[in-house]
C-alpha positions in Angstrom: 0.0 0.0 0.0 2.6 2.8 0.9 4.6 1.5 -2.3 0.8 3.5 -4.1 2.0 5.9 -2.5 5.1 6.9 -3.1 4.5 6.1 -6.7 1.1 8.2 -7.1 0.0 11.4 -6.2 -3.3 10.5 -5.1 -5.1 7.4 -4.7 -8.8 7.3 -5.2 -11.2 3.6 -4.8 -14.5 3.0 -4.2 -16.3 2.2 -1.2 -16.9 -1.9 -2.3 -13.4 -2.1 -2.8 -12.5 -0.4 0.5 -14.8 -3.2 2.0 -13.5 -6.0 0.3 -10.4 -5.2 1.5 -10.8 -6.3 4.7 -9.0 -3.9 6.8 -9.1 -0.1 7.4 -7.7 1.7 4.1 -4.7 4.4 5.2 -6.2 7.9 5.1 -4.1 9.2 2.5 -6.6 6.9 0.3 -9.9 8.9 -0.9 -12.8 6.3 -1.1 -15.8 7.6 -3.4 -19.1 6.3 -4.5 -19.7 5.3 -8.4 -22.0 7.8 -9.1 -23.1 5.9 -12.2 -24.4 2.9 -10.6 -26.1 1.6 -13.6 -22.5 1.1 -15.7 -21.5 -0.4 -12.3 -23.9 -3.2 -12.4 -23.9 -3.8 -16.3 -19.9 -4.0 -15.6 -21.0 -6.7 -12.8 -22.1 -9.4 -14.9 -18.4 -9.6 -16.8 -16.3 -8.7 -13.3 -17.0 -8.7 -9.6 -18.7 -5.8 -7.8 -15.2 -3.9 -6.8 -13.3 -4.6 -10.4 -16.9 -3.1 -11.3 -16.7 -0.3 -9.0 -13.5 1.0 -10.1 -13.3 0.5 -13.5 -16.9 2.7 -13.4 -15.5 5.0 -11.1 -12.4 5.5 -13.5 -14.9 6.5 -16.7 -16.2 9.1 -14.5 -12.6 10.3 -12.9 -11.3 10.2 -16.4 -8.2 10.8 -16.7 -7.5 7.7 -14.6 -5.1 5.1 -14.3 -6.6 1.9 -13.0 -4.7 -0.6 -11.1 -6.2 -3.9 -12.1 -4.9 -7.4 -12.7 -7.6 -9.5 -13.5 -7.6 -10.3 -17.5 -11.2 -9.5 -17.9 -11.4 -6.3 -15.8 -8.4 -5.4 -18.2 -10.2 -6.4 -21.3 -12.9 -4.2 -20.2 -10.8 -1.1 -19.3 -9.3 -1.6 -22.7 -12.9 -1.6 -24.5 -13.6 1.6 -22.2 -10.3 3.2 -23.1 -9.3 3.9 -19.9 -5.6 3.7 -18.8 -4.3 0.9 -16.6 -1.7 -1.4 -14.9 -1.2 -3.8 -12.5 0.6 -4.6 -9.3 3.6 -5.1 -11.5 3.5 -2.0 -13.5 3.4 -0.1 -10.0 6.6 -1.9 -8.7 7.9 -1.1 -12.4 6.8 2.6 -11.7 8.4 2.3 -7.9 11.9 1.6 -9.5 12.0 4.2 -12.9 11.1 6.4 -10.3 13.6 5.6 -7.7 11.4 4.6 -4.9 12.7 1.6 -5.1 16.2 -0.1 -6.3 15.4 -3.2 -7.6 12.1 -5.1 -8.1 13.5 -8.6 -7.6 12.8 -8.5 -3.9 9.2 -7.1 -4.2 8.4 -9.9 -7.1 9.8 -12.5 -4.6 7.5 -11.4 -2.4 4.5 -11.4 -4.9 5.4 -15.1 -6.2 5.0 -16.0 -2.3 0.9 -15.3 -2.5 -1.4 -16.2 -4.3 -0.7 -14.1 -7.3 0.2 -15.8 -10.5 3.2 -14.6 -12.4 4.0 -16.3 -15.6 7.7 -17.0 -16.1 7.8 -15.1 -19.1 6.0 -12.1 -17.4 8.7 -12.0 -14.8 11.3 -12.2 -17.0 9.8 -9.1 -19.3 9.8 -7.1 -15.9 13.2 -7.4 -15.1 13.9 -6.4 -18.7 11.8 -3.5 -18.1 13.2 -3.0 -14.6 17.0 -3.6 -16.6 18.1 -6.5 -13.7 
């Protein structure tokens, strides 16, 4: 979470992703309501409700950069044209901005959970992050 932070200027979610999170977000991060529920709920039937939420907030925040890494949220951020990345394009950020020096650690980390990283996705980011 702080790693958003040093990267972004300001970090904006929704209030269902604030609750799925399961513990009290910092207060550095804004939560708003989608003010356009009905794209929320028409975004529902491809994603879950807080991919939903956020990728309807961003049309309305626009210009936003989303932070999402499930393939079909992507797909529809893409079909929305709405900018985005995932939890490895916010380490990459981290590094080319030198809040971090190297990524290695942070991927380490990452491949520890339950989040999938192809081999040939960690290899492109250490390309990217030149290690």
């Amino acid at each position: 979470m702080e790693l958003l932070r040093s990267v972004f200027d300001n970090i904006i979610t929704t209030d269902i992703v604030a609750a799925e999170y399961g513990f009290p977000l910092p207060n550095w991060v804004e939560i708003r309501k989608v003010a356009d529920i009905h794209l929320q709920e028409v975004l529902q039937i491809e994603v879950d409700a807080g991919e939903a939420s956020a990728i309807a907030l961003a049309t309305e925040l626009s210009p936003a950069l989303l932070v999402l890494d499930d393939l079909e949220a992507r797909r529809l951020a893409r079909q929305l044209n709405l900018n985005y990345t995932g939890t490895l394009g916010v380490v990459l950020r981290a590094k080319w901005s030198g809040q971090i020096e190297s990524v290695k650690p942070i991927m380490a980390r990452i491949q520890n959970t339950n989040f999938r990283i192809t081999d040939q996705l960690y290899l492109d980011v250490l390309k990217q992050a030149e290690e």
